[in-house]
C-alpha positions in Angstrom: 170.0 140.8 -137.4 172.5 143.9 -138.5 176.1 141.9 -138.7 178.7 144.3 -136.7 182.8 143.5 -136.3 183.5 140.5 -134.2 180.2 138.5 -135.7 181.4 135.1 -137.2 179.4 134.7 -140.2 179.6 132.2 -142.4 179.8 133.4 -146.2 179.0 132.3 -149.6 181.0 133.9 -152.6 182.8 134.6 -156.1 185.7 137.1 -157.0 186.0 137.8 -160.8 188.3 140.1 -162.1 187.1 142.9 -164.4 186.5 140.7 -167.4 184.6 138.6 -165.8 186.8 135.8 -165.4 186.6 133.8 -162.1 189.6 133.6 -159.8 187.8 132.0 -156.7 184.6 130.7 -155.3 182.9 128.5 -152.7 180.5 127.2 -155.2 182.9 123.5 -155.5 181.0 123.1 -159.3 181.5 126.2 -160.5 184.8 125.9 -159.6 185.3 123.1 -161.9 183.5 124.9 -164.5 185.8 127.9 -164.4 188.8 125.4 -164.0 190.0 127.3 -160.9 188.9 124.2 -158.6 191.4 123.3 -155.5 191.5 120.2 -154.9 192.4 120.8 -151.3 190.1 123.8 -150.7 187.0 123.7 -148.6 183.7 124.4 -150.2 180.1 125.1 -149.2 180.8 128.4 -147.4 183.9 130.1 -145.4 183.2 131.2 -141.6 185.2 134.3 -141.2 185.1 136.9 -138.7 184.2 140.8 -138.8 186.6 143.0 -138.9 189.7 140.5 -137.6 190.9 140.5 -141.4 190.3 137.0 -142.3 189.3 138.2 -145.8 190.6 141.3 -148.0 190.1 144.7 -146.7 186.8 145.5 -149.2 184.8 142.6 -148.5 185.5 142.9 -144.9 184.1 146.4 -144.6 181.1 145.8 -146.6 179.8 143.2 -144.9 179.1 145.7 -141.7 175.8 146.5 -141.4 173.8 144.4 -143.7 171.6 141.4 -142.1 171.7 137.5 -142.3 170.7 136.4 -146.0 171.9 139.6 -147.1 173.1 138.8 -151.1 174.6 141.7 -153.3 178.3 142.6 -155.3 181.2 144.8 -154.1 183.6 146.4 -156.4 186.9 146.8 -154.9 189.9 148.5 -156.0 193.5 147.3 -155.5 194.3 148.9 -152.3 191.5 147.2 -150.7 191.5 143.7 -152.7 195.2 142.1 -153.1 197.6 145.5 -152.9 199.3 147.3 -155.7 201.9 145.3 -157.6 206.3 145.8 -155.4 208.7 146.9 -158.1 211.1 145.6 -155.5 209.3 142.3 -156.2 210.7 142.2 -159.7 214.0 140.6 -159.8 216.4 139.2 -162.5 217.9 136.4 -162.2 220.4 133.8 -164.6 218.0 131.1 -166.3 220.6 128.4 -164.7 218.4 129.2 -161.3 215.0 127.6 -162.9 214.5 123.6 -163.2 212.6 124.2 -165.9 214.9 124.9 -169.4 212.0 125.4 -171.4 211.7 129.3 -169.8 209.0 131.5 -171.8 207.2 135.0 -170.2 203.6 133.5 -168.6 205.7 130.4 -167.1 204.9 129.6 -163.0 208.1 129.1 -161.6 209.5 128.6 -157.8 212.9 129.9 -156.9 214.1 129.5 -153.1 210.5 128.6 -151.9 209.1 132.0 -153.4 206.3 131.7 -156.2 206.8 133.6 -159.1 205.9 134.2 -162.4 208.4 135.1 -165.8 207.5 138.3 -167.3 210.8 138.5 -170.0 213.6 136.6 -171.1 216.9 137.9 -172.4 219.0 135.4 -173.2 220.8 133.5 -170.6 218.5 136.1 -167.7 215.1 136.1 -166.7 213.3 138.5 -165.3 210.3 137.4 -162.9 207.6 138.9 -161.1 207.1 137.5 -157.4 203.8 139.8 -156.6 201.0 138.0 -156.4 199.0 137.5 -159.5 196.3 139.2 -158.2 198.4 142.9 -157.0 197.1 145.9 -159.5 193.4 143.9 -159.9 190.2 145.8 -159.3 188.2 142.7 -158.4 183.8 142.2 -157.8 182.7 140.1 -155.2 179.3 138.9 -155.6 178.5 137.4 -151.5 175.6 136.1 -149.9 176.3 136.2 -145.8 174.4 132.6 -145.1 174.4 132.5 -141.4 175.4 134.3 -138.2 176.9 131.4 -135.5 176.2 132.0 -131.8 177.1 128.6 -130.7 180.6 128.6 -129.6 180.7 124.8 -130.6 180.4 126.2 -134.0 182.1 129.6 -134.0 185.7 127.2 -132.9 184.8 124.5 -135.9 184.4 127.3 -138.3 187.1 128.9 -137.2 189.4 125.9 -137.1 188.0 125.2 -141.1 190.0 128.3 -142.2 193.3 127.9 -140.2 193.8 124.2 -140.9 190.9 123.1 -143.8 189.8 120.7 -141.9 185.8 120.8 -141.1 184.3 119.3 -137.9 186.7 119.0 -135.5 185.6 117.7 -131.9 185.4 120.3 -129.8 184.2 120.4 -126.5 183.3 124.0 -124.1 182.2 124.6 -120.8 182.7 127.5 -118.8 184.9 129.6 -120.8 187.0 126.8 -121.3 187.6 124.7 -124.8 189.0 121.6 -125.6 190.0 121.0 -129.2 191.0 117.5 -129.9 193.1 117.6 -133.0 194.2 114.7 -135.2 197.9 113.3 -135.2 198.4 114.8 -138.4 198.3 118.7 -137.4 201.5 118.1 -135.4 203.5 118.0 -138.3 201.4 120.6 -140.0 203.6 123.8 -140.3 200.7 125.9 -141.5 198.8 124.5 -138.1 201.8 125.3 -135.9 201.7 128.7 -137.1 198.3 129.1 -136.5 197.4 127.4 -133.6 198.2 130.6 -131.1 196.3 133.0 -133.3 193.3 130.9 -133.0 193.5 130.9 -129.6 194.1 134.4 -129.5 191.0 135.2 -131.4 188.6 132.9 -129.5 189.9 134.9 -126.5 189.0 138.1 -128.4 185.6 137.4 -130.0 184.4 134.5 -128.7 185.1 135.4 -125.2 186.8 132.4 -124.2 189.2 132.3 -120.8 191.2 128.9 -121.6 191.8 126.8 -124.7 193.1 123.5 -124.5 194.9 122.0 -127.9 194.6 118.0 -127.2 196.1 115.8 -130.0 193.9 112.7 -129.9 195.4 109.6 -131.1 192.5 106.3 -132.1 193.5 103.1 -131.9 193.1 101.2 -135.2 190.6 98.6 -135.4 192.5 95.3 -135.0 192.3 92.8 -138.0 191.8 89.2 -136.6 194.4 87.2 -139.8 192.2 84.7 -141.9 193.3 81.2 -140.2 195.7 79.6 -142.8 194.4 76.4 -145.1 196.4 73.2 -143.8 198.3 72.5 -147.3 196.7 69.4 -149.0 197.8 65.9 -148.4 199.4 64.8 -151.4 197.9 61.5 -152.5 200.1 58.1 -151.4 201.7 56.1 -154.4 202.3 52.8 -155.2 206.1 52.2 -155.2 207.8 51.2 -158.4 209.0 47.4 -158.6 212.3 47.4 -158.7 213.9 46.1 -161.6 215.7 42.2 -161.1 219.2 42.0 -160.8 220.7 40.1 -163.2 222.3 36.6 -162.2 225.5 36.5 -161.2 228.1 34.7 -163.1 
């Protein structure tokens, strides 16, 4: 079956840079191999969907028009991949700004929750780069598309996987309508809260959905009958001591 925008497909893949150095993949061993692993990352396979920009511009495109099981390599250039690199990115600050006093060029650094990286040091300045690492990279993707999903049931999980990491959330759909029960946790979640109305937005989209309910589903926690407690010991009765005799009056 020819894949076409709006499919959700579930893909296999691995991005190395020019060298040939890895920079991502959802093969969780090589990952470890290549010591780019995330411990909080999903593995086994991404479910993205056509054309709706879950994944960079160049992989996107080329995955129109090939069929299920389709495996092959992309070259993509930086337009297409991560962008080109924002000289208005590039800032210098005072080194007084960084936690870290022991500032050299190559050193990860985070100033007012943005991520950045030092590129110079002049005495008491720094100068660092807040592009991503990846802006100005020519990048080969080398993809296998696994499956095509036509079960809503799983088009939502897979879905719900990429906005929140979580897989296998219940879901629930009948006539146009789905419920999503979602764990206590995601309230508090500020990447979820973001998310959640974009999700909804594209199951309306692509997935042809008329309602979707967001139910936070609290479980009751198995109740833990205590261990009855061991009556202390008796201690064991002693003899009294004799008293000693008084001595005579005189």
């Amino acid at each position: 079956m020819v894949i076409q925008k709006g499919d959700f497909v579930k893909l296999n893949y691995t991005g190395k840079f020019e060298d040939g150095r890895i920079f991502d993949t959802t093969d969780e061993e090589l990952a470890k191999k290549e010591d780019v692993f995330n411990p909080n990352g999903l593995y086994g396979g991404d479910v993205v969907i056509v054309g709706a920009g879950h994944t960079i511009e160049g992989l996107d495109e080329d995955l129109e028009g090939k069929e299920v099981g389709y495996s092959g390599t992309v070259v993509i250039p930086p337009e297409k991949a991560f962008g080109l690199g924002n000289p208005k990115l590039i800032e210098t600050i005072s080194i007084t700004k960084l936690k870290d006093r022991n500032v050299h060029p190559g050193l990860a650094v985070e100033i007012d929750g943005r991520r950045g990286v030092v590129s110079r040091v002049i005495g008491r300045r720094v100068t660092v780069d807040f592009n991503s690492p990846l802006a100005d990279k020519t990048v080969t993707y080398e993809y296998t598309i696994e499956k095509l999903l036509e079960n809503d049931v799983e088009k939502i999980q897979g879905l719900l996987a990429l906005y929140t990491g979580l897989r296998n959330l219940e879901v629930e759909t009948a006539g146009g309508v789905a419920k999503i029960y979602t764990p206590t946790g995601l309230t508090f979640n500020q990447r979820w809260l973001m998310a959640k109305n974009r999700v909804a937005s594209e199951l309306f989209k692509y997935a042809g959905l008329k309602e979707v309910q967001f139910i936070e589903k609290v479980t009751a926690e198995p109740e833990v009958k205590a261990e009855p407690e061991a009556e202390p010991e008796a201690e064991p009765e002693t003899e009294p001591e004799p008293e000693e005799p008084s001595e005579p009056e005189v």
